[in-house]
SEMAR-405477 format. One record per residue: x, y, z of N, C-alpha, C in turn; residue in one letter. Coordinates in steps of 0.1 Angstrom, whole numbers, plus 5000, padded with zeros to 4 digits. Atoms other than C-alpha are relative to their C-alpha. Layout:
% SEMAR-405477
    nu    nv    nw   cau   cav   caw    cu    cv    cw  residuo
     X     Y     Z     X     Y     Z     X     Y     Z        a
...
//
This chain:
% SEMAR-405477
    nu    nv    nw   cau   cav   caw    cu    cv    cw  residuo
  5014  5001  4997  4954  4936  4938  4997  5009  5012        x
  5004  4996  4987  4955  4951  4972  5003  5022  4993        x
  5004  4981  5005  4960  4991  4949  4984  4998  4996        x
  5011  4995  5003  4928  4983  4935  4992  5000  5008        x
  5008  4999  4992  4907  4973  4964  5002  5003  5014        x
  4994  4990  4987  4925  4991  4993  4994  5016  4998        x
  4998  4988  5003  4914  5024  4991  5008  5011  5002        x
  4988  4993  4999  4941  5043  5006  5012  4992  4992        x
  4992  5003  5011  4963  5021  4983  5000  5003  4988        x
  5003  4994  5012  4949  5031  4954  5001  5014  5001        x
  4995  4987  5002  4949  5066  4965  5018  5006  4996        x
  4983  4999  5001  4986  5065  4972  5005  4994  4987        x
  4998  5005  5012  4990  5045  4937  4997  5010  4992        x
  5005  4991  5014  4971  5069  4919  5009  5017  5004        x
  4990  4986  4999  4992  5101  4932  5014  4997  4997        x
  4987  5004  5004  5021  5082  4925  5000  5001  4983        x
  5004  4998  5016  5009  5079  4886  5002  5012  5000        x
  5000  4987  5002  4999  5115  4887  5012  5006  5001        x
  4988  4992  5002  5033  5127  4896  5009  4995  4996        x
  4990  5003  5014  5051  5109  4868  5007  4986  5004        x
  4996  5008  4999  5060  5077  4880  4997  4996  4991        x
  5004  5007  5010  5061  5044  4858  4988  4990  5011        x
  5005  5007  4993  5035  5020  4869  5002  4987  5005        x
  4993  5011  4997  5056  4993  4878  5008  5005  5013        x
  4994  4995  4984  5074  5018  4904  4991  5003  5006        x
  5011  4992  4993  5043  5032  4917  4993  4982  5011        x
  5004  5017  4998  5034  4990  4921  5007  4997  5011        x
  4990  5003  4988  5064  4985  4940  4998  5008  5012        x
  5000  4990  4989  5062  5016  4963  4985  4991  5006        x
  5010  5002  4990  5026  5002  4976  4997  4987  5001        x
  4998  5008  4996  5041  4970  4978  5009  5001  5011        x
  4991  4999  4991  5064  4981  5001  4995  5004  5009        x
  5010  4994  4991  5037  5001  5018  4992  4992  5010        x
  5004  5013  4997  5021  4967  5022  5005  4993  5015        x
  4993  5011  4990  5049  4949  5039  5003  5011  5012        x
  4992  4997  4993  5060  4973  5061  4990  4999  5009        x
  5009  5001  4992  5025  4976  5075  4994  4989  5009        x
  5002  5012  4995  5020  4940  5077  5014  4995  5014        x
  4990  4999  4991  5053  4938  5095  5000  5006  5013        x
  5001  4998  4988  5044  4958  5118  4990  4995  5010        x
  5016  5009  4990  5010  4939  5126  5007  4989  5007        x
  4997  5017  4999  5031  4907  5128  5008  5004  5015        x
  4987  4995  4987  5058  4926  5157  4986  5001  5010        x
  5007  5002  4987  5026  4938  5176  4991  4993  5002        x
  5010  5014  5000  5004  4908  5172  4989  5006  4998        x
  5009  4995  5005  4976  4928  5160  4994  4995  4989        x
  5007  5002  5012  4952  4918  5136  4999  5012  4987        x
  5004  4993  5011  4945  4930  5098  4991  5014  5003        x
  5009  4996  5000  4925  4961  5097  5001  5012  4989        x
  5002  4995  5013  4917  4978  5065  5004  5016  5003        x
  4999  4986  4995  4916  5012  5080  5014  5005  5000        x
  4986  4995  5001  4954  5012  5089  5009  5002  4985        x
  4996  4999  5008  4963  5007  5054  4997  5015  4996        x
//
């Protein structure tokens, strides 16, 4: 959900397509993109903000 209405997720999704991925790895990769980001909100106690993704 968050490739389609993220926009820098979907970017990063859709370059991942474009250079031959399957879309199940491309899925994963900006799932991972996800957590790491969140992970890092959760360490500096920082709130969500669309922008950082």
């Amino acid at each position: 959900v968050a490739s389609r209405f993220n926009p820098r997720l979907k970017r990063f999704y859709d370059s991942l397509r474009a250079s031959g991925k399957t879309g199940k790895v491309a899925l994963v990769a900006c799932m991972r993109k996800l957590l790491i980001i969140l992970n890092a909100l959760v360490r500096s106690g920082q709130r969500w903000n669309a922008e950082v993704a």
